[in-house]
N, C-alpha and C positions, 0 to 999 in steps of 0.2 A: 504493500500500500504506500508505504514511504517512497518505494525507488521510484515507481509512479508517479507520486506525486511532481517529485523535482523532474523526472522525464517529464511531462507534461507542461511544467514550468518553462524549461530550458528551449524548449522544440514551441513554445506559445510565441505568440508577438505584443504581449503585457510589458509593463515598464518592471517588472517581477526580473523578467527572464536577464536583463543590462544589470539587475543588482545581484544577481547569482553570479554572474559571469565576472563581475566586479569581486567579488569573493575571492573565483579561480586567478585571476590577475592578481589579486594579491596578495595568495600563498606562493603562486609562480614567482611574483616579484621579489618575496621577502626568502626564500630557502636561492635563490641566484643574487639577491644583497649579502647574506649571507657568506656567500661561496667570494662573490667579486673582493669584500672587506676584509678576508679573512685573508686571502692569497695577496692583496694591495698591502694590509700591516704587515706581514711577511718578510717580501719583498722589501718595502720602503726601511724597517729596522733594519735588514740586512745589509743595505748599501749604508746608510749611516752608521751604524756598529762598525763596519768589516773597516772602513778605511778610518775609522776613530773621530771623527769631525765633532760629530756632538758633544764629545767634551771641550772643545778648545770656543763653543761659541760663546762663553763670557771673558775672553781674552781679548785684548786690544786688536785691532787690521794687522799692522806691523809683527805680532808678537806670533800671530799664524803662519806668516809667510817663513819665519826661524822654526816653527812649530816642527812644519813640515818637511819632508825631503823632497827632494827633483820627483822622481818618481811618484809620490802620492799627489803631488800637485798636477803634474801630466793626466794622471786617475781623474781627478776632481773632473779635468778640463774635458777627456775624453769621452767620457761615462756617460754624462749626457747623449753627446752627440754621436755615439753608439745606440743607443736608446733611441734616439730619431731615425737613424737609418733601418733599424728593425719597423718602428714603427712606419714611415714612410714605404718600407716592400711590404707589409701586411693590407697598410689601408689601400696601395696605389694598383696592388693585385685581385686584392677580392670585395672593398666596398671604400670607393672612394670618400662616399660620403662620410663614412666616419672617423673621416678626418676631421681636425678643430674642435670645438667646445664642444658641438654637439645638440644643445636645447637647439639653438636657432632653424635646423634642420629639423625639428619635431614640429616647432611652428610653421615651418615651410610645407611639411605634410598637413599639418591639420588644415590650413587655409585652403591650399594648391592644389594638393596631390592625392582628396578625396579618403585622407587617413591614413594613404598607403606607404608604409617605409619595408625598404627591403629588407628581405626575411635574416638576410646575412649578418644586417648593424647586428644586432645584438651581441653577438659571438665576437666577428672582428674586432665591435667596440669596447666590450669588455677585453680584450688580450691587449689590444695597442693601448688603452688606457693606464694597464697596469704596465706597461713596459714604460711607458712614457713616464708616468708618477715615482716608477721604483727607482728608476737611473736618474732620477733629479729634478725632471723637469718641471715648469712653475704652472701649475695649475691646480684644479679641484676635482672633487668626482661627481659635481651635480650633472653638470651637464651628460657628463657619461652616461650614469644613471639613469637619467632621464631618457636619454633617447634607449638605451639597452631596457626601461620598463616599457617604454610606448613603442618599441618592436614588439613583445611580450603582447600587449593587449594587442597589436595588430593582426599577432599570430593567432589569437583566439579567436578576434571575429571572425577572419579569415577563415578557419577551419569548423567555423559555425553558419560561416556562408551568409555574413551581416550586411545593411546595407553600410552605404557611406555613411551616414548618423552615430549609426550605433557603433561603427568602426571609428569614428572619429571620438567617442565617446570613450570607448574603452582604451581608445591611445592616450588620452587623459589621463583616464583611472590607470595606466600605466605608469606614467609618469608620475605622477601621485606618491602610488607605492613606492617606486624605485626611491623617491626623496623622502617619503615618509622613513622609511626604512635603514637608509644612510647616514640621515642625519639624527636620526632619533627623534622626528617629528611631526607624528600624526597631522596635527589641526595644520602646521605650518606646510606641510607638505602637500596637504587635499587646497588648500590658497594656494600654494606659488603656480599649482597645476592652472587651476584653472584663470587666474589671473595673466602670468605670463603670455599669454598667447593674443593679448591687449594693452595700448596703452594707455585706455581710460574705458575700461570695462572689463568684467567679469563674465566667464563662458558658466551662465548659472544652469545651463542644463547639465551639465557634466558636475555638478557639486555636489549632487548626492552619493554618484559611483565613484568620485575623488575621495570622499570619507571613507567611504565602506572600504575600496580596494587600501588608501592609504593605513588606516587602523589596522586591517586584517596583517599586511605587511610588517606593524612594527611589533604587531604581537607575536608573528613567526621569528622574527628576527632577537625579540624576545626570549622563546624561547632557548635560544642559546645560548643565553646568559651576555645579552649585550644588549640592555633595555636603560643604561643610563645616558643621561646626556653628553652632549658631546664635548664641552667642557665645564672643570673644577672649576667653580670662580667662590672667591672669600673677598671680603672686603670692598663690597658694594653698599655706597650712602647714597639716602634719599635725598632728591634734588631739593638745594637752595637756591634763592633769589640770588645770589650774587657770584651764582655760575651760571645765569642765563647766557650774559654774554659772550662766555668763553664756548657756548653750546651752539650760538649763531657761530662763531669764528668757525667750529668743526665742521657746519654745516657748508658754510662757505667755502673750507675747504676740502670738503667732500665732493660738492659741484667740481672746481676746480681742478681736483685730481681726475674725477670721474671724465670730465671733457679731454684730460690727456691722455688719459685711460685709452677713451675708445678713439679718439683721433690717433694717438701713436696703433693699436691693434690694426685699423682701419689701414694706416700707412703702411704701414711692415705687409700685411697680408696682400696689399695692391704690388707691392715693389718685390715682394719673392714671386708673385703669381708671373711675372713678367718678365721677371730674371729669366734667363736661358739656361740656369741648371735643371737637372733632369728633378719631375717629381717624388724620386725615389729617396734622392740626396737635400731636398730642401730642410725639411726634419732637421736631419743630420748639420744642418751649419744654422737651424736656428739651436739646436744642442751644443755646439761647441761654442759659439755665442755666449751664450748664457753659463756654461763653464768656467768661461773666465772673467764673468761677472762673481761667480761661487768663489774663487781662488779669494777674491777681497770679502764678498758678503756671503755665506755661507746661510745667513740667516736667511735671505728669500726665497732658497731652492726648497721645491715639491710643495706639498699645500701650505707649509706654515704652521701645522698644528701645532708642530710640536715647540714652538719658538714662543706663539700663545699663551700656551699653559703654563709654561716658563714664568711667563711676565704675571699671569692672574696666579702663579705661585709665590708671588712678592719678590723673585727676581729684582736684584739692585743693579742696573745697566750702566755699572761703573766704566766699562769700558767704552762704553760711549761717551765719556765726558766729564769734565771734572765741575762744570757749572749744568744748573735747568737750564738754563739757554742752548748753552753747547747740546746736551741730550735731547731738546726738542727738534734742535736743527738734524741730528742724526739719526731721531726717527722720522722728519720729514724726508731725508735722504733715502733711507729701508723703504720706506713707501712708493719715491720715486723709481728706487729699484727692481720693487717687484711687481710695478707698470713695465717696465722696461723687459725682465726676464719674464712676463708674462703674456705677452704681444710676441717676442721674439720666440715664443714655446711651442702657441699655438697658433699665431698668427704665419708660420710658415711650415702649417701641416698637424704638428702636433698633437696627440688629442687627449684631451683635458676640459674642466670646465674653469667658468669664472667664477663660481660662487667662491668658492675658496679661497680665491687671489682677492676675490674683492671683501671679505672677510679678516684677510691680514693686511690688504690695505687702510681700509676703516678703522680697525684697532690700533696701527702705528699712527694713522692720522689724528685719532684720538690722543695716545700715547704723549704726542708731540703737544697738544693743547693742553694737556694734565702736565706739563711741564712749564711750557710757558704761561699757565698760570700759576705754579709754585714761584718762578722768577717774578712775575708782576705783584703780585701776593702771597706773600710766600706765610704771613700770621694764619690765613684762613685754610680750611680744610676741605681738602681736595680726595678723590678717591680716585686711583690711578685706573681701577676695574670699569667703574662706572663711565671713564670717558672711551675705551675702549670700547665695551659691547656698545654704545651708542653708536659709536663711530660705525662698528660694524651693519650694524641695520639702516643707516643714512649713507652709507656709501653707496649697499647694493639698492636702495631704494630709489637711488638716483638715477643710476644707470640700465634698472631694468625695466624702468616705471613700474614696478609692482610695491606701490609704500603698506598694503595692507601685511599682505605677504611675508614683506620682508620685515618686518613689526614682530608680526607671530613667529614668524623662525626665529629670528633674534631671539627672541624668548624661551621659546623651546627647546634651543641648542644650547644655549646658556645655564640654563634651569630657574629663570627666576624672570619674575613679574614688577621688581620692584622699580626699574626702571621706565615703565610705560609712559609713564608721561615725558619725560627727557624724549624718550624715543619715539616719540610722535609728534613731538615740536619738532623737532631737529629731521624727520625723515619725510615729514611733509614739506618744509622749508625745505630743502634738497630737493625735493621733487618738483616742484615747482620752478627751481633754478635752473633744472635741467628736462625742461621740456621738451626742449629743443634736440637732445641728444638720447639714445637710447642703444640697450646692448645689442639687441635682437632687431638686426632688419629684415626679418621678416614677420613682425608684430604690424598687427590695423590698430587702426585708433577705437573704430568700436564695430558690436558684430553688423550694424552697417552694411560694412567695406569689406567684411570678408564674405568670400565664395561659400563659404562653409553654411553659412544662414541666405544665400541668394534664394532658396524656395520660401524661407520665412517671409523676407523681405516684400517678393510676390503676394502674396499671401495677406499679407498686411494691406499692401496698397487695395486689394481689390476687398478686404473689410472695412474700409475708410471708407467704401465708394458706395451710397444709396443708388436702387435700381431706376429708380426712379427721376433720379439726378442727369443719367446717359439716356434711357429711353423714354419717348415719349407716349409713342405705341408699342404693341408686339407683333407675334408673329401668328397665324390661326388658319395657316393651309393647312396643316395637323389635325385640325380638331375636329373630332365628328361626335356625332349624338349616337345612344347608346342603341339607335334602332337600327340602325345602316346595316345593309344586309352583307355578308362574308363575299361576296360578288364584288360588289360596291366596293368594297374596303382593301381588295385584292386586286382592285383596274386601279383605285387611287394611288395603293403604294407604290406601282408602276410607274404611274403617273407620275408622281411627284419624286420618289427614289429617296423613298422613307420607310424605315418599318417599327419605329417608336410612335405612336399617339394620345393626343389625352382625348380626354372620352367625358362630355358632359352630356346631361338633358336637354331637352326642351327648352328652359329657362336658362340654359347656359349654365346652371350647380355642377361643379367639379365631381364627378365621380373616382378618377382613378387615370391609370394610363396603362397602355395594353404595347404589350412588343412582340409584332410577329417573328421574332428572330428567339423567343421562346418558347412561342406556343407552335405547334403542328396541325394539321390537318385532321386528326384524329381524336384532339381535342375538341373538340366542336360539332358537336353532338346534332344540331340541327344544319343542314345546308343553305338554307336560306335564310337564317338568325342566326348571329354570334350571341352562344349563352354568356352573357357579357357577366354574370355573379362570379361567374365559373374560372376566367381567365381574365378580368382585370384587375391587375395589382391597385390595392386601397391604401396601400401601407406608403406610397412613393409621396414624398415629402413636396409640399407647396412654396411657393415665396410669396412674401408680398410686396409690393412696389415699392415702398417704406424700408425693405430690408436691406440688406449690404449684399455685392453680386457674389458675396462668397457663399451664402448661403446655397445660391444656384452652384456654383462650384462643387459643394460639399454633397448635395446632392446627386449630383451627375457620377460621384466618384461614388458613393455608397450604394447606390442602386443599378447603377451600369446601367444609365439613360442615356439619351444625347437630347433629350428634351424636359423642362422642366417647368409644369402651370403656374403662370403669375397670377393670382386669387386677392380679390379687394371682395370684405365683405362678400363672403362665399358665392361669388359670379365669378366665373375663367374669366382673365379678360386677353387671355392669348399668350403663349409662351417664348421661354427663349431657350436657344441651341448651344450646344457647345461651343460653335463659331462665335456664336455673341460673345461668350465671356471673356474669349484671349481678342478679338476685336476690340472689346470694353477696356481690357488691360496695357493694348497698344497706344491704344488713343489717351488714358489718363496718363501714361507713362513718355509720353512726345509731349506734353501738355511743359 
């Protein structure tokens, strides 16, 4: 009775069968978050254990270059850009696309490409991703993630034989998961899904399957004993009056950075795309690149995590400086840097996401403003934590236009709520600074402009539009009384090269409408009278002049007419065609 039940479910066309399937997306998503996280910390310890780095990163610049020998500094430089050549012959062999960040190409499908991402990302994305993050390079795993859960939902619509909708739906609820699961954040990860793919709108039909799939996700991934957040933070104070203004400066230079952000990614990616090296090798020399940015900073290679918890561990970054001033300016420098090796990682191939980079930028941007206001003020009390995760959720809320989103994540990856308001001053003001710019060009302003709702859109115009407003009269070669003899009614179909009618009395009262294209000849019991009780449909839905021409739309599709009676005060007063309503639709839409 049970397995029934859900066969029955699953195989129905109910809004039931998108949240079941939401389920399966996201045990799919969280036991492959799972696998991706477990083999990515592996990996990434392994390169920073094996060649010692992590211990020398609270040492002076100078004091690492004695640190080390010729040989591990060669290491440092090479490793990367080993790592992009592997990555550059996986992506450039079996799925180009997944190459670079990653989300932006899931937006490209949900708008574009009718949902459809190839069956390959997922796999190729996960392996180049983790080659790309282990040997160094400066990125995150959202975007990864992201696009390896919305292959995952696309494989399931697919394989359930869905339309465009619900396949665009379930890439959602993919993606969802995939972040819910990563980051350790349900609510924030069912938001960034469905927000992302807008810059001033939310895709609210996919919010319900974003929840289901994202939750389901972090309670698998749960179970494995990996349900805390993503980072330890201590020493977080609630906002006073007299760090507002230091909260504008961050925000302002959250803009600011953000604008160099995507303008240098933007530049780099247009100038390797042009280059005349082969696309196998471009990886490969944005890796050595940024190699020898690691040789001096060490601190901006791979996501940053672990340089983070450092600082939210009260880390004293003596080695940056023996004044706050000095230390401000050399976490604005770490920031500048890991714009620089993060453009240069994925901006010529790489694949990685931004959430991460933009996560260690915000927090060194932070960082920098918790110092220069120790220098400007240095009696009042400041909380080095609290200008970080701020920073963090106003940087990415800049550059993704998603401020809700990036609110709740900040939150959720943090563990803590006490900053919401800081972080909602600061990441609307950021957002608004930066309207103009955004990470994902393949983001609409609202569902509008994208293809994805073009039948909604339809849809709408011709619910706005009274029948009454386009016609004056209607149409009544159709219409015959309920006496006309099967003779009769069989020379007019000819005639006219119709086999839908409606069918009234004497008085013109609507009785019904009859379609020779369902009834036979065997039906119809008398030859010279159609038993008209017998074989007119009563149940076929009327309009009236007053109503909007979808209603005739809605009609035509439920009942599989090409005719449908316009009724004032229960008189036919003659009908319209299927012709009429995309005629009606032509004409308002040239208007």
């Amino acid at each position: 009775m049970v397995k029934r039940f859900f066969v029955n479910l699953i195989t129905s066309k109910n809004s039931g069968k998108i949240y079941i399937l939401s389920i399966v997306v996201g045990v799919l998503c969280g036991l492959v978050s799972v696998a991706f996280v477990s083999v990515l910390n592996y990996t990434e310890h392994f390169y920073t254990d094996f060649l010692l780095l992590s211990s020398a990163t609270n040492s002076s610049f100078i004091e690492r270059l004695s640190h080390h020998n010729i040989l591990t500094l060669v290491i440092i430089v090479l490793v990367p850009a080993l790592g992009g050549l592997l990555t550059g012959l996986i992506t450039t062999y079996f799925a180009p696309e997944a190459a670079g960040a990653g989300s932006n190409e899931m937006i490209d499908a949900f708008h574009n490409k009718g949902g459809n991402i190839n069956t390959r990302v997922p796999f190729v994305k996960s392996a180049s991703t983790i080659i790309t993050l282990s040997s160094g390079g400066s990125g995150g795993k959202e975007g990864p993630i992201s696009q390896i859960g919305a292959g995952i939902g696309v494989l399931i619509a697919n394989s359930m034989q869905l339309g465009e909708r619900a396949r665009r739906t379930l890439l959602l609820a993919g993606t969802a998961a995939g972040l819910g699961a990563v980051f350790r954040a349900p609510l924030g990860g069912a938001l960034t899904a469905a927000e992302m793919v807008y810059k001033e709108d939310i895709e609210s039909d996919a919010l319900i399957p974003c929840f289901i799939s994202s939750v389901t996700a972090f309670l698998i991934f749960g179970l494995f004993g990996v349900q805390n957040e993503l980072f330890k933070i201590t020493g977080i104070g609630e906002l006073h009056f007299y760090e507002l203004p230091y909260y504008l400066i961050l925000g302002i230079l959250c803009f600011a950075f953000g604008y160099l952000f995507l303008k240098g990614f933007k530049d780099t990616r247009l100038f390797i795309r042009n280059s005349k090296v082969s696309k196998v090798l471009k990886p490969a020399l944005g890796g050595l690149l940024v190699g020898i940015i690691y040789v001096f900073f060490f601190e901006v290679s791979g996501t940053g995590q672990f340089i983070l918890q450092q600082l939210f561990n009260g880390l004293q970054p003596t080695h940056l400086g023996t004044t706050s001033l000095q230390v401000a300016v050399c976490f604005l420098l770490l920031a500048f840097l890991k714009v620089v090796a993060t453009t240069l990682t994925i901006g010529s191939g790489g694949s990685a996401g931004m959430f991460g980079p933009s996560m260690f930028v915000g927090a060194t941007l932070g960082a920098a403003v918790y110092y220069f206001a120790l220098f400007v003020q240095p009696s009042n009390a400041f909380h080095l934590a609290s200008f970080m995760v701020v920073g963090m959720g106003a940087f990415y809320a800049g550059i993704a236009s998603a401020p809700i989103a990036g609110i709740i994540m900040i939150c959720e990856v943090t563990g803590t709520y006490i900053l919401l308001p800081p972080l909602i001053l600061v990441s609307i003001f950021t957002f608004i600074l930066s309207k103009k710019i955004n990470l994902y060009k393949a983001q609409v302003h609202t569902r509008f402009q994208s293809p994805a709702h073009l039948w909604d859109m339809k849809i709408d115009v011709l619910n706005s539009t009274v029948i009454a407003d386009l016609f004056a009269e209607y149409r009544n070669l159709a219409v015959i009384q309920n006496t006309i003899s099967y003779e009769a009614l069989r020379s007019l179909s000819t005639e006219i090269h119709a086999s839908d009618f409606i069918v009234v009395d004497e008085h013109k009262k609507y009785l019904g409408e009859i379609s020779l294209r369902k009834h036979t000849m065997e039906q119809v019991e008398d030859d010279a009278y159609l038993q008209f009780n017998n074989i007119i449909d009563k149940h076929i839905s009327t309009a009236s002049p007053y109503q909007s021409i979808r209603q005739v739309l809605d009609t035509i599709m439920e009942h599989d007419v090409d005719k449908v009676a316009i009724v004032d005060k229960g008189i036919c007063l003659g009908y319209l065609r299927t012709r009429d309503v995309f005629d009606a639709y032509l004409k308002i839409t040239k208007k």
